[in-house]
C-alpha positions in Angstrom: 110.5 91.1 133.6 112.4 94.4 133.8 111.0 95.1 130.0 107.5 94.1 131.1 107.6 97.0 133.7 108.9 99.2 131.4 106.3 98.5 128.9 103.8 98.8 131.7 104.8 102.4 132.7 104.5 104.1 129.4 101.3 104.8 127.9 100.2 103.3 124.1 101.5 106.1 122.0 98.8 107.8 119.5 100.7 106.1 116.5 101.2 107.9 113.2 103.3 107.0 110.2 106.2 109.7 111.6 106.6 106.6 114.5 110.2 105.2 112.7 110.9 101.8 113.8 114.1 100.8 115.5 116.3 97.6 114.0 115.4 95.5 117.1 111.5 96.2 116.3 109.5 92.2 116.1 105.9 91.6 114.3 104.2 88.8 115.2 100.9 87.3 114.7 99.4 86.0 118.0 96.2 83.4 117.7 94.1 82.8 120.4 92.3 79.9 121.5 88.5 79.2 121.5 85.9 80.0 123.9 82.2 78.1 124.5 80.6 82.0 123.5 79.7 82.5 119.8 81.8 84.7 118.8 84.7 83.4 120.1 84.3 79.6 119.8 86.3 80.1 116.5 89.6 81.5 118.1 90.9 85.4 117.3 93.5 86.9 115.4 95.7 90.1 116.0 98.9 91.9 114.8 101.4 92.4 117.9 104.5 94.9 117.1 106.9 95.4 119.6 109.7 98.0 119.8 111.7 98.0 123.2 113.6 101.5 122.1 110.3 103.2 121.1 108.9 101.5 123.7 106.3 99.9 121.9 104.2 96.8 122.7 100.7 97.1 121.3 98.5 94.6 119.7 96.1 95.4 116.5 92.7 93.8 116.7 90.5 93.9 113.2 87.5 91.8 115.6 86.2 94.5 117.9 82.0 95.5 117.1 80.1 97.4 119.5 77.0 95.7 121.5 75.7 99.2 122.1 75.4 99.7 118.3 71.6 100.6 117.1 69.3 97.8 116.3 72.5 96.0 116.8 70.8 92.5 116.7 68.9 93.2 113.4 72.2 94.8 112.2 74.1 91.3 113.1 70.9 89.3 111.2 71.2 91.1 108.5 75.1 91.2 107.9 76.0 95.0 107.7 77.2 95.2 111.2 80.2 97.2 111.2 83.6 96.1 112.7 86.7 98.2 113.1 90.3 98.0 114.1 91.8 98.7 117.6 95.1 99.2 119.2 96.0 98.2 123.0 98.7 97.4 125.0 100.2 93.5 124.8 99.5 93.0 128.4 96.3 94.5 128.6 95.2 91.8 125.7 96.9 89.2 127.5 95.1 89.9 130.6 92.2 89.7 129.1 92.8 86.6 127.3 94.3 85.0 130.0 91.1 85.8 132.3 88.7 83.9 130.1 91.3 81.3 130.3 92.1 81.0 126.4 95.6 80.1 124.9 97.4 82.6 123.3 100.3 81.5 120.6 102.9 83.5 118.7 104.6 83.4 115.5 106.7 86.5 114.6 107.3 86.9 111.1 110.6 87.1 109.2 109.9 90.7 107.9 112.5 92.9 107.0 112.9 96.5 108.4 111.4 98.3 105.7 108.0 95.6 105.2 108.0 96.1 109.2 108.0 99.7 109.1 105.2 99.9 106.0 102.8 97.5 108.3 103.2 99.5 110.9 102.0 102.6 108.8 99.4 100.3 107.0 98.1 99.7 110.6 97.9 103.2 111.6 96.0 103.8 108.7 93.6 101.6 109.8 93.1 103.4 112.8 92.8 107.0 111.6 90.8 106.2 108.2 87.8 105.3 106.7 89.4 102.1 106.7 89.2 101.7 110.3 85.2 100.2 110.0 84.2 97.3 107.8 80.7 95.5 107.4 81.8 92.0 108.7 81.6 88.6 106.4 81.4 85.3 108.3 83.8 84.2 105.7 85.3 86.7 103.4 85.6 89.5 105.8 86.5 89.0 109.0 89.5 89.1 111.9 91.2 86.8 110.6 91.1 87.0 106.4 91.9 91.0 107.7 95.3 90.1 108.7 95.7 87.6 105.9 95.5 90.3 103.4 97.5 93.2 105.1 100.4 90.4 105.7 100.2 89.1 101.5 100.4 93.0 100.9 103.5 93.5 102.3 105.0 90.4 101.2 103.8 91.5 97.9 101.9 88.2 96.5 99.3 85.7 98.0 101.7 84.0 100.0 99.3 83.4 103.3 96.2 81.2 101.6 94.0 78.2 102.1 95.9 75.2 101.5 94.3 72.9 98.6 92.1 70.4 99.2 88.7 68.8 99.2 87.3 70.3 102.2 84.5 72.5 102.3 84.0 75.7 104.8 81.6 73.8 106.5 84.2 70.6 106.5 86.7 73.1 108.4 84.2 74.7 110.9 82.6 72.0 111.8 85.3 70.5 114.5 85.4 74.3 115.7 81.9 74.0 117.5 81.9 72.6 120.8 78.8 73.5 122.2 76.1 70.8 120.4 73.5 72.8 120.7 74.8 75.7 119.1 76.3 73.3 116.9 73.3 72.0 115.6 71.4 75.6 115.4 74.5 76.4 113.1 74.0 73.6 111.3 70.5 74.0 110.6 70.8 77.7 109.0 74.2 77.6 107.0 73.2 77.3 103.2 74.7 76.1 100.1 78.1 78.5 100.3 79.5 76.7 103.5 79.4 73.3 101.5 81.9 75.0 98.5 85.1 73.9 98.6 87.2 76.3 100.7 89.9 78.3 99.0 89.7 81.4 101.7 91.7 81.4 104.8 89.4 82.5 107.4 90.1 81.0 110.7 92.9 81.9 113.3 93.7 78.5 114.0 94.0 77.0 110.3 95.8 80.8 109.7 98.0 79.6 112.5 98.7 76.1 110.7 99.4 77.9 107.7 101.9 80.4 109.1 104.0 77.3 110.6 104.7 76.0 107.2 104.3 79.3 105.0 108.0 80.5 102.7 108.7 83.1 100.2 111.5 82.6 98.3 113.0 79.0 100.0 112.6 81.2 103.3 110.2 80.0 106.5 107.8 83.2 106.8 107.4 82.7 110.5 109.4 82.2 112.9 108.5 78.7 115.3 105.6 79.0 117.5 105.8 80.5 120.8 103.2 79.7 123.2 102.4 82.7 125.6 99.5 81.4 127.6 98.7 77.7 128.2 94.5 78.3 128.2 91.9 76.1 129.4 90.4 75.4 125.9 88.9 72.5 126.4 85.3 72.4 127.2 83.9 69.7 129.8 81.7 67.2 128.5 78.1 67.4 129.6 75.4 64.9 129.0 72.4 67.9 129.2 74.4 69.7 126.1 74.6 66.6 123.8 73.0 64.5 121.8 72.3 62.1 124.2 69.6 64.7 125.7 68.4 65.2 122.2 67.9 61.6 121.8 66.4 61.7 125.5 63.9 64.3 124.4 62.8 62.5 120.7 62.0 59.0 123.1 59.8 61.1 125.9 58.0 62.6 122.6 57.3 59.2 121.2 56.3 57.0 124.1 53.8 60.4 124.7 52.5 59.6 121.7 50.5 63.1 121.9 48.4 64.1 119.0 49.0 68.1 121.0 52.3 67.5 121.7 53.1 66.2 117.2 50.8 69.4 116.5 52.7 71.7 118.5 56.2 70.1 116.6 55.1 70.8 113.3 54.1 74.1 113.9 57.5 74.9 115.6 58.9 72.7 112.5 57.3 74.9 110.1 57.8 78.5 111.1 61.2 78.0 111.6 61.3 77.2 107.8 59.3 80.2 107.5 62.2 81.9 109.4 64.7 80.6 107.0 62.4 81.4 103.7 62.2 85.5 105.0 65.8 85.9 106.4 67.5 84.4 103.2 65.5 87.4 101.6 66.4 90.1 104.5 70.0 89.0 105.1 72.9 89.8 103.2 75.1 86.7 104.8 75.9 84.7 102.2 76.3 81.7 104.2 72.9 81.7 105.3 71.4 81.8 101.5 69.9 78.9 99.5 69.0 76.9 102.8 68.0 73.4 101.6 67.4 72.4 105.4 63.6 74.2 104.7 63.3 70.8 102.8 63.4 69.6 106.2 61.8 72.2 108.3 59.1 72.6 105.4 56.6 75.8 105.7 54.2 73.2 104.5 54.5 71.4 107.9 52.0 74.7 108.9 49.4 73.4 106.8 50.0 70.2 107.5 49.5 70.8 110.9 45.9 72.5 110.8 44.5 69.5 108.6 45.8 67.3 111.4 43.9 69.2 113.9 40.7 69.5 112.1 40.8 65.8 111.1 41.0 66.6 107.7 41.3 63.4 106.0 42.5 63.6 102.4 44.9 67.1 103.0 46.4 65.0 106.0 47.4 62.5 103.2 48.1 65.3 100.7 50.5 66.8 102.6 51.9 64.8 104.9 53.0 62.7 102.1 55.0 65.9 100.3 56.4 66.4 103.3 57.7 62.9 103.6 59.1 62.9 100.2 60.8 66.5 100.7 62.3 64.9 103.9 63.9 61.8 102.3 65.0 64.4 99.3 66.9 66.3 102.2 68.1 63.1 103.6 69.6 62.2 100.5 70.9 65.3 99.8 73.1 65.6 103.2 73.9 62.0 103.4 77.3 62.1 102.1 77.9 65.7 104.3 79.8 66.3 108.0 76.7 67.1 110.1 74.5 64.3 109.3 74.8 62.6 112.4 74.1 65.7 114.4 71.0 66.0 112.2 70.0 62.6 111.7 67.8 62.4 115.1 65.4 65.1 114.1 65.2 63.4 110.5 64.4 59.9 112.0 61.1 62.1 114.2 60.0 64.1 111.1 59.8 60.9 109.4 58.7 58.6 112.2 55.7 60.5 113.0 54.8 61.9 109.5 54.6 58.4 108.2 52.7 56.7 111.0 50.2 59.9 110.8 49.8 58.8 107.1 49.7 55.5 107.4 47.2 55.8 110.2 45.0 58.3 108.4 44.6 55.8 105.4 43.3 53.0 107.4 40.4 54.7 108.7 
């Protein structure tokens, strides 16, 4: 406790590579826990280094982006929002963290004095460089890969990575997303890249995993984890923000039975494959590129849509069935893939109502 006032009475020194650590000096990596919010519902990384005799305790943070930033939501859509590093003290972070109620874990690292003393100078690089900003990458470039690749350059090889396996990114986020709408919303605009194989390690909690495992040389590169803060991580179930209420609202559209109301769908259906077409072509998030869910939310719904309002007999058929067959081509396609019961509801609709729109059609 007596250390933890002392820490609290000296201000965060303006480091520089002239600080010179002490022997005692500890690096660890501290992981916190997920949040409901979207950019935290993945958990954060950061760089703690702590030096009682230079009375040190400050925590390096490669995930802080500014809201006030210029046309900062086009900026985010089109993936060269810029991110930089930050420096604070340890309890002002842990304050912070412990506020929104999130866990904080530690593992320090079994560094010796020299590798401690060039991070620390790597670090304060970051904050006095060009290096200090970086356009952000869902996958490849962001809190957590940042760490990943100043830690494998002191150890001097790629000793922090993604373990082998079968998964894909999409596989490894998936578990991440507790909120189901945002879930499915994610879902519905990740592309191809998210269903590669994974072989970056890009989350704090499956960096956290690694770290707990991780040697160089026979030797353990961490140190057993230390929990700092318990969190509240855990998000209470609700029935409005869950499938069930999906489900709900599919039923009350059907027993409507609304020729308005399937009109109105389609249209909403189709421009947001419209959205998808234009903002693969705008953005530069690769993740979001070569989106086969516009097989599903088909631009041609659009057109289908008008023919069904003016009662246009032979396009209703025309249409409606290419848009049946690109829907059971998507259906086929993500059959075998992690969100297809999440996705499956608004399949079963598209096809439910685009069939018996058919089907009626050609009976008249």
């Amino acid at each position: 406790m007596l250390k933890k006032l002392l820490f609290l009475l000296f201000p965060i020194l303006s480091f520089s590579q002239n600080v010179t650590l002490s022997d005692n000096a500890k690096v660890s990596i501290l992981t916190c826990g997920t949040a409901p919010v979207s950019y935290a519902m993945y958990g954060h990384t950061g760089i703690r280094i702590t030096d009682f005799v230079n009375q040190i305790d400050v925590v390096y943070n490669y995930g802080a982006f500014d809201f006030t930033t210029p046309n900062f939501m086009m900026k985010f859509v089109k993936g060269d929002l810029q991110y930089f590093v930050t420096n604070e003290n340890y309890y002002d972070f842990e304050f912070n963290y412990k506020q929104d109620g999130r866990s904080i874990v530690e593992q320090e690292l079994n560094l010796t004095p020299l590798q401690k003393q060039q991070l620390l100078n790597e670090l304060s690089n970051s904050l006095t460089s060009d290096e200090r900003f970086y356009t952000y990458k869902f996958i490849d470039k962001n809190c957590t890969t940042m760490v990943v690749d100043k830690i494998n350059k002191i150890l001097g090889s790629e000793v922090l990575k993604q373990p082998k396996s079968e998964q894909s990114y999409r596989d490894i986020l998936y578990p991440y997303m507790s909120d189901f709408y945002m879930k499915l919303g994610i879902q519905i605009i990740f592309g191809t890249k998210v269903d590669q194989p994974a072989t970056r390690l890009f989350l704090p909690l499956e960096f956290e995993k690694v770290l707990e495992t991780a040697t160089q040389n026979g030797q353990k590169i961490a140190q057993p984890t230390k929990i700092l803060n318990q969190g509240t991580d855990n998000v209470p179930f609700s029935y409005i923000n869950s499938t069930y209420s999906l489900l709900a609202a599919i039923v009350i559209l059907i027993l409507l039975n609304k020729k308005g109301i399937q009109i109105a769908y389609f249209i909403f259906a189709g421009l947001l494959g419209l959205f998808f077409s234009l903002v693969g072509l705008y953005s530069l998030h690769e993740e979001i590129l070569w989106n086969y869910n516009i097989l599903l939310f088909n631009p041609l719904l659009l057109v289908f849509a008008f023919y069904y309002w003016k009662n246009n007999t032979s396009k209703i058929i025309l249409f409606g069935q290419i848009c049946i067959a690109c829907t059971l081509i998507y259906l086929a396609y993500i059959v075998s893939k992690v969100q297809l019961l999440i996705i499956l509801p608004i399949v079963s609709l598209h096809l439910f109502w685009l069939i018996k729109i058919v089907m009626k059609v050609k009976k008249k």
